[in-house]
C-alpha positions in Angstrom: 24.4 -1.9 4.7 24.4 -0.8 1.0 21.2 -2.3 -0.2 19.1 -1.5 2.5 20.4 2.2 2.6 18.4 2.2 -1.0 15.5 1.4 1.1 15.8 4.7 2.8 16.4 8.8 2.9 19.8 10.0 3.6 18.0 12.1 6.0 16.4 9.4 7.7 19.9 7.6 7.8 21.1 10.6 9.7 18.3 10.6 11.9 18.9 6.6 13.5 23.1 7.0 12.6 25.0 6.0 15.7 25.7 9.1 16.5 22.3 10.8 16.9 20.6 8.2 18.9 23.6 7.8 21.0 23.6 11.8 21.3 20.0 11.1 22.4 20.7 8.9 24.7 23.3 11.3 26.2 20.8 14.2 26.5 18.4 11.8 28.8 21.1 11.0 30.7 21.7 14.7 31.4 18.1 15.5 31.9 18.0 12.8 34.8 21.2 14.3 36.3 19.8 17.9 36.1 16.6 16.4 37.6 17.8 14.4 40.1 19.9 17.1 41.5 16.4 19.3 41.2 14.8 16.7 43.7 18.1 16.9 45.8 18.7 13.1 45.3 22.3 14.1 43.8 24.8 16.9 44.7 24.4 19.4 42.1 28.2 19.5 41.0 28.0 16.2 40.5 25.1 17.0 38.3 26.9 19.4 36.6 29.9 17.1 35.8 27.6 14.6 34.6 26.1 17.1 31.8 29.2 18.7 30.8 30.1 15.1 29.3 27.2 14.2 28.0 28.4 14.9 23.8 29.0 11.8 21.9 31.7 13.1 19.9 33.5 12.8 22.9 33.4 8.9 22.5 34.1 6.9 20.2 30.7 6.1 18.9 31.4 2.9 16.8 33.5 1.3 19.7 30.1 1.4 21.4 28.4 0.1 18.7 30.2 -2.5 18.9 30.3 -3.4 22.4 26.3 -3.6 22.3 25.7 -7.0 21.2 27.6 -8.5 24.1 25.8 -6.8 26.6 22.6 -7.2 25.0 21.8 -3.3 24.9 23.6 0.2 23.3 22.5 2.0 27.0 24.9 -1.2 28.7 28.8 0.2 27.4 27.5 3.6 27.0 26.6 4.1 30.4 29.7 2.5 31.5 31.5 4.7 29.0 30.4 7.7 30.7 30.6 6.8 34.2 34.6 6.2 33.2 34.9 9.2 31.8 32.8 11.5 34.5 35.1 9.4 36.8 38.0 10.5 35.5 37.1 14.5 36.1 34.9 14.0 39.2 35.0 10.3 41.3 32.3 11.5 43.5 30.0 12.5 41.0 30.7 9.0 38.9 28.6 7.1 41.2 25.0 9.0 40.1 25.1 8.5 36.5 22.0 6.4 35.5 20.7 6.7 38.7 17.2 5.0 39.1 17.2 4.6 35.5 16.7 1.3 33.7 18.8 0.5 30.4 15.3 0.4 28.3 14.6 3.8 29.8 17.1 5.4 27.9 17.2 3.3 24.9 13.0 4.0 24.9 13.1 7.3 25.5 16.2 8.3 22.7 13.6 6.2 19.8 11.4 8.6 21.0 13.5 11.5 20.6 14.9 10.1 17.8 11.1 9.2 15.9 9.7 12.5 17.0 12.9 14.0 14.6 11.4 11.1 11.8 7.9 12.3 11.5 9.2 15.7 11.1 11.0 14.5 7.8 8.0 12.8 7.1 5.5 15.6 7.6 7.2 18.2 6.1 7.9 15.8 2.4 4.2 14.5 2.8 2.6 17.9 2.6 4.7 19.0 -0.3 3.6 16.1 -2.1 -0.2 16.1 -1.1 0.7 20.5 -2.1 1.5 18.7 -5.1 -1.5 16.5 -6.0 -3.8 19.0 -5.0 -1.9 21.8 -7.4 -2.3 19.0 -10.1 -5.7 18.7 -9.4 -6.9 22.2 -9.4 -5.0 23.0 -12.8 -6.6 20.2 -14.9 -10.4 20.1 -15.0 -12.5 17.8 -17.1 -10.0 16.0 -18.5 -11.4 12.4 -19.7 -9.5 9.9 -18.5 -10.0 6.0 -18.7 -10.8 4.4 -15.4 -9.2 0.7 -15.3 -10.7 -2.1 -12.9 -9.5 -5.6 -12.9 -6.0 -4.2 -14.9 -8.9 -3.9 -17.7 -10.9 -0.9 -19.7 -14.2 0.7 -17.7 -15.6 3.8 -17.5 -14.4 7.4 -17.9 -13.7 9.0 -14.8 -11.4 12.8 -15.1 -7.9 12.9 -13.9 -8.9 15.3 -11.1 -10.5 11.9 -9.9 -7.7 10.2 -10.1 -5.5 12.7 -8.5 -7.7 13.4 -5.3 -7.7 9.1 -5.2 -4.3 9.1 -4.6 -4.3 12.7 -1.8 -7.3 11.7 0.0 -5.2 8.7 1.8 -2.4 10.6 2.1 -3.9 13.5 3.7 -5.3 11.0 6.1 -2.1 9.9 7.1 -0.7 13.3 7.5 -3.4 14.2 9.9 -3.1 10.5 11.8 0.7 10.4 11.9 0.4 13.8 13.9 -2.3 12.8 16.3 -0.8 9.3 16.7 2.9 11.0 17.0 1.1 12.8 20.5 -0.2 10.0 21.5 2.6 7.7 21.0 5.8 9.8 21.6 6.2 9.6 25.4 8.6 9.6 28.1 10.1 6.5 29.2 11.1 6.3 32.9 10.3 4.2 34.9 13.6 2.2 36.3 14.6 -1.6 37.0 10.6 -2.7 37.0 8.5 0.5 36.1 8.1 1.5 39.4 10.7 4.2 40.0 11.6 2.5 43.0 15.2 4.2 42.8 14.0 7.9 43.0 11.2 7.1 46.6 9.1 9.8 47.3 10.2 11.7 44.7 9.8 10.0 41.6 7.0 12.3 40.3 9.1 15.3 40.6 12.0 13.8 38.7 9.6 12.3 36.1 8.3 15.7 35.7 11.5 17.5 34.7 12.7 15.0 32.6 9.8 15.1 30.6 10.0 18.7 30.7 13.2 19.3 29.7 13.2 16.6 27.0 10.0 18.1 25.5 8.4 14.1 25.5 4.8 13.8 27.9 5.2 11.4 30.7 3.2 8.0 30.6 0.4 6.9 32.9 3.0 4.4 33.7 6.4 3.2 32.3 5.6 1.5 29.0 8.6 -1.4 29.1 6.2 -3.8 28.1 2.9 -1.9 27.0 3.9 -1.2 23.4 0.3 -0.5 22.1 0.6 2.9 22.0 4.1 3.0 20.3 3.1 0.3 17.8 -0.1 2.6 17.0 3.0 5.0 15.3 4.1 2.3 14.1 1.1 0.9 12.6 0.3 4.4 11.0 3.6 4.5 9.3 2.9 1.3 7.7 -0.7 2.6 6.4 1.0 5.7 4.9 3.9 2.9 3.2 1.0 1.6 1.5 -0.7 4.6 0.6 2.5 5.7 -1.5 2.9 2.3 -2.4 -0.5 2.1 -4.1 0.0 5.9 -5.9 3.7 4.6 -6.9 2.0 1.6 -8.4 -0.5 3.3 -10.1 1.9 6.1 -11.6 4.5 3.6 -13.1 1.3 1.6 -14.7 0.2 5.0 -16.5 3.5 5.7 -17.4 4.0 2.8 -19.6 5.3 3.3 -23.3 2.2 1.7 -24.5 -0.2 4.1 -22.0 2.4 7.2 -21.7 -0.5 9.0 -20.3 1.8 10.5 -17.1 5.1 10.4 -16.6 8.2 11.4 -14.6 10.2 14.8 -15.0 12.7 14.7 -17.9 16.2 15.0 -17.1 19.5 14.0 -18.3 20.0 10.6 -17.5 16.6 10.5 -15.4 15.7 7.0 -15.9 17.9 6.2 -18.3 18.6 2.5 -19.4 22.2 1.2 -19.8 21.9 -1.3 -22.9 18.8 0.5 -24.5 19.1 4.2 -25.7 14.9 4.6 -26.3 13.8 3.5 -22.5 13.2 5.8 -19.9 12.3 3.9 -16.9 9.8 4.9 -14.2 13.2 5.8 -11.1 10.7 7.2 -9.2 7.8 5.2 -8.9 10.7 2.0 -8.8 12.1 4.0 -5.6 8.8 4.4 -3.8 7.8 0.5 -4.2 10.9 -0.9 -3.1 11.2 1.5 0.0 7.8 0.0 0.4 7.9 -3.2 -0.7 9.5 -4.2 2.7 6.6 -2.3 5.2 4.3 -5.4 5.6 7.1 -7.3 6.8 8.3 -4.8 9.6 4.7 -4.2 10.4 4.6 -7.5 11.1 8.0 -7.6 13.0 7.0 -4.9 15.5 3.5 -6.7 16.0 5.3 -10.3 17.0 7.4 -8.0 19.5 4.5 -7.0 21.4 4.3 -10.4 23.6 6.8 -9.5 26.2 7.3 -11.7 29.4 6.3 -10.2 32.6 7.8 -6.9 33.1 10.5 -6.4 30.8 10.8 -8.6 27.7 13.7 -10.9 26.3 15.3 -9.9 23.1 11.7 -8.0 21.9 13.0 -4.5 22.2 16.0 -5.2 20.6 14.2 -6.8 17.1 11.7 -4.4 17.6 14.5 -1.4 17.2 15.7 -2.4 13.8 12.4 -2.5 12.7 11.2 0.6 13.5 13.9 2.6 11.9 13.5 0.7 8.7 10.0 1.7 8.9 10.4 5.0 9.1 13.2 5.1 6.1 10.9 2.9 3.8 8.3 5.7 4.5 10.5 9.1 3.8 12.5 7.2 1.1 9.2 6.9 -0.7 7.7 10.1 0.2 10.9 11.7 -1.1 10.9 10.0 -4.4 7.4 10.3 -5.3 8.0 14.3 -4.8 10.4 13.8 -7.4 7.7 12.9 -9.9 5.0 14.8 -9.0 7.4 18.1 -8.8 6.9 18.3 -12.5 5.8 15.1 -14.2 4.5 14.6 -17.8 0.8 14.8 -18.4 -0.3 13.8 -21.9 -4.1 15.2 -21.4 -4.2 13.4 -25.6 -3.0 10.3 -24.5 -5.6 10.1 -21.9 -8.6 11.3 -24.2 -7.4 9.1 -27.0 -7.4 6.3 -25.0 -11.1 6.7 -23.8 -11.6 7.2 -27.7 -9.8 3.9 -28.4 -12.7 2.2 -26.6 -15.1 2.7 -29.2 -17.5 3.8 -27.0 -17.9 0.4 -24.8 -17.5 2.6 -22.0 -21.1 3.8 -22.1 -22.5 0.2 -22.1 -23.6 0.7 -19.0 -25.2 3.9 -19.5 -26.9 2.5 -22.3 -28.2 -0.4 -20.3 -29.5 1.6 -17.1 -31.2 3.8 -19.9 -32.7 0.7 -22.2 -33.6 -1.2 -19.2 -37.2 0.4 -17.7 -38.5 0.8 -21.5 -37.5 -2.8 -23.3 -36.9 -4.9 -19.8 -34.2 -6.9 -19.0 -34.0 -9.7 -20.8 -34.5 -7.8 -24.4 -32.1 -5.1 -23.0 -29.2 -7.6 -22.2 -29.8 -9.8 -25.5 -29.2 -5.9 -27.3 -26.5 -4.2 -25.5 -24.7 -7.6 -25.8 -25.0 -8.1 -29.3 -23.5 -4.2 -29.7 -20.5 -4.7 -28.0 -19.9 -8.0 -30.1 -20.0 -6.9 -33.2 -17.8 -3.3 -32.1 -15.3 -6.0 -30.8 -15.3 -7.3 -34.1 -14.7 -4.4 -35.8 -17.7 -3.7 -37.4 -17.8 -0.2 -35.9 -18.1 2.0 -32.8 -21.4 1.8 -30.1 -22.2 4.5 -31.3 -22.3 4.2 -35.0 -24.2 0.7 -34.3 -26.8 2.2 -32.0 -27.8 5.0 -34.7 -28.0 1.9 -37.4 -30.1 -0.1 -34.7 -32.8 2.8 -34.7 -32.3 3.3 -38.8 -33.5 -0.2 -39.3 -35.8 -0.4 -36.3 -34.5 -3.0 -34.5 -34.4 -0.6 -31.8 -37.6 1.6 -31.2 -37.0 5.4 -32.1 -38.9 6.3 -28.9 -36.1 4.0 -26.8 -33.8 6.5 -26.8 -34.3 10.7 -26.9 -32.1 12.6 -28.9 -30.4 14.4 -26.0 -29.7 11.0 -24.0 -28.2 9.8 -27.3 -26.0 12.7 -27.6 -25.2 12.5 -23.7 -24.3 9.0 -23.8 -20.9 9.4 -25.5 -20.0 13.3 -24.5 -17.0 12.0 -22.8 -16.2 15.7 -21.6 -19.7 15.9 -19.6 -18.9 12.5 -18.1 -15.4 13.8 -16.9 -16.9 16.9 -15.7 -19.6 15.2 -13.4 -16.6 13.2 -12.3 -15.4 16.1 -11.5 -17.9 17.3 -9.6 -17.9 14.6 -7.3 -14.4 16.1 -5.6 -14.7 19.2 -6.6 -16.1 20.3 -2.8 -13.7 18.0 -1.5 -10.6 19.7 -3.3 -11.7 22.6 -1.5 -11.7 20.8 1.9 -8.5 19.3 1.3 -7.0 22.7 0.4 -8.4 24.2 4.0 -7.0 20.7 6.0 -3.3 21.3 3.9 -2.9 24.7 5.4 -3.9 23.6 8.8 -1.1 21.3 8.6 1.1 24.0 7.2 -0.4 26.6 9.5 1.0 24.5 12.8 4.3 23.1 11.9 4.9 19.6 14.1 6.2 20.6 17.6 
């Protein structure tokens, strides 16, 4: 559908088309006829006449497609399609297609398939764009910056802080969505009630070549109804949606006309607006939220799919599918566009200092207070500081500028305040730099944990 295509990647689109999963679903079938014949539970030519049809483009994909809804499942027709068409070349051999195999087998085990081909899009745009933060990061140090809480002025913090607020998450969810990718990407097989009852004695050599062949770890026991571990996946996509969706949020806040302290890449008719020539909208960021925007709500979805009666469910498998997929789009579309910004994005180091400036030096009242506080106690400190920051907001000039007059006529003590703490009170630099300092070890961590994850590229 056209509007929820914006909520994804092309890529991703390619990944869940028709055509790929139903490809997918073709390759297990030719896996279990390979491995069937393996255990000698199927005459190898049949086996043989089963694989060599196994291609989607040699069925028409969308006729499928549509078929699905009346039989409740995509495995139903194309199972049916194929047994017609192996029937047509080979009789004999038309009778062991699917054999021992449940519908959810092969529907379960092409999402895997499918997914494992999802986080690979996901990985590989993720560590470009943590590459990206970190690169950021290590090329502007001690640069004041205005930290914001409550959508109001607070303290300087640098923009080295900012940055490795944003990566820190998002390395996190490149490390989880690979552990929980292992974990969660497994072999489905396990026939009509997840016993294998089809394949006898040697069920545990078939499930063992299947899982070989398709490169996907077979399961304790079939999974039809235990979607914890799958849901994990799907859980961790949904943390990394957020993740994006909080440094989207953040980014499009900054690069407001009236903040222009970061923005997105210039470009012809990047952002334009169509009634008004001066705008340049925030594409980007807009991209990344409304990919987003919809993650809670398949988070959810999958969750109220879990409650599955007895030993396959009713009608949760199929919800859960359209889900999933959607989940993974909203998480590549916003990784994708968020590259975009961050490839080369506007950083007005002046904006950012001028706005600390702008302040008037209320951002060290709480330096001023934890200073004040053990010589003059807190009632006389409070009553002080508070009087300050009135009359700055009044205009009657900066913290600064009042506190020197405060000493001149004595209302504050000349022995309340050294020289050097005065000075250090409103050096915003030396406040950015021991900001700074607090990530500067764990830049270089993150550095060493990025080329780990570019070191081993996602099996």
């Amino acid at each position: 559908m056209l509007f929820e295509a914006f909520l994804s990647s092309a890529a991703m689109e390619t990944v869940f088309s028709p055509a790929a999963v139903v490809q997918s679903m073709m390759d297990v079938e030719a896996a279990l006829a390979r491995a069937a014949a393996g255990a000698g539970l199927i005459p190898a030519p049949a086996a043989q006449a089963i694989v060599s049809l196994c291609r989607a483009e040699l069925y028409d994909v969308q006729a499928l497609v549509a078929a699905a809804p009346r039989s409740g499942s995509l495995a139903l027709p194309m199972v049916q399609r194929l047994r017609e068409t192996v029937a047509l070349f080979d009789p004999a051999a038309a009778v062991y297609v699917h054999r021992g195999a449940s519908a959810q087998d092969l529907v379960d085990t092409a999402m895997a398939m499918r997914s494992r081909e999802a986080l690979r899009l996901i990985d590989d745009d993720l560590q470009l764009l943590c590459g990206q933060l970190l690169d950021l990061a290590e090329r502007h140090g001690a640069v004041p910056l205005l930290g914001r809480t409550m959508m109001q002025p607070a303290q300087v913090i640098s923009l080295r802080f900012k940055l490795m607020n944003w990566l820190m998450p998002l390395l996190r969810s490149a490390e989880r969505l690979r552990e929980q990718g292992r974990e969660s990407l497994q072999l489905q097989l396990g026939g009509a009630v997840g016993t294998l009852d089809g394949f006898g004695d040697r069920a545990g050599e078939v499930l063992e070549a299947v899982s070989l062949e398709l490169g996907l770890p077979a399961p304790e026991m079939a999974w039809h109804t235990q979607r914890d571990r799958w849901l994990r996946l799907g859980l961790e996509v949904g943390l990394l949606c957020g993740n994006l969706g909080k440094l989207a949020q953040d980014f499009a806040l900054m690069a407001q006309a009236e903040i222009d302290e970061l923005n997105e890449p210039p470009g012809e008719g990047y952002g334009a607006c169509t009634t008004m020539p001066h705008k340049k909208n925030p594409v980007a960021a807009l991209q990344a939220l409304s990919a987003v925007q919809r993650a809670p709500q398949r988070v959810s979805g999958l969750l109220a799919c879990m409650a599955q009666e007895h030993e396959r469910g009713l009608g949760q498998q199929q919800a859960e599918l359209a889900d999933w997929s959607g989940l993974m789009g909203s998480a590549h579309a916003a990784v994708q566009a968020l590259t975009r910004a961050m490839a080369e994005p506007v950083v007005r180091v002046d904006r950012m200092r001028g706005h600390v400036l702008d302040r008037q030096g209320l951002v060290a009242s709480e330096r001023l207070e934890l200073l004040l506080l053990p010589r003059l106690g807190r009632q006389r400190t409070g009553a002080f500081v508070r009087d300050l920051i009135h009359r700055v907001r009044q205009g009657q000039g900066t913290l600064e500028q009042l506190l020197d007059a405060a000493i001149d006529v004595g209302d504050l003590p000349a022995t309340a305040l050294t020289s050097a703490e005065l000075k250090g009170l409103f050096d915003i630099d030396a406040v950015a730099a021991q900001a700074d300092g607090r990530v500067d070890e764990l830049m270089a961590r993150a550095r060493e944990r990025l080329d780990a994850l570019a070191a081993q590229p996602l099996a």
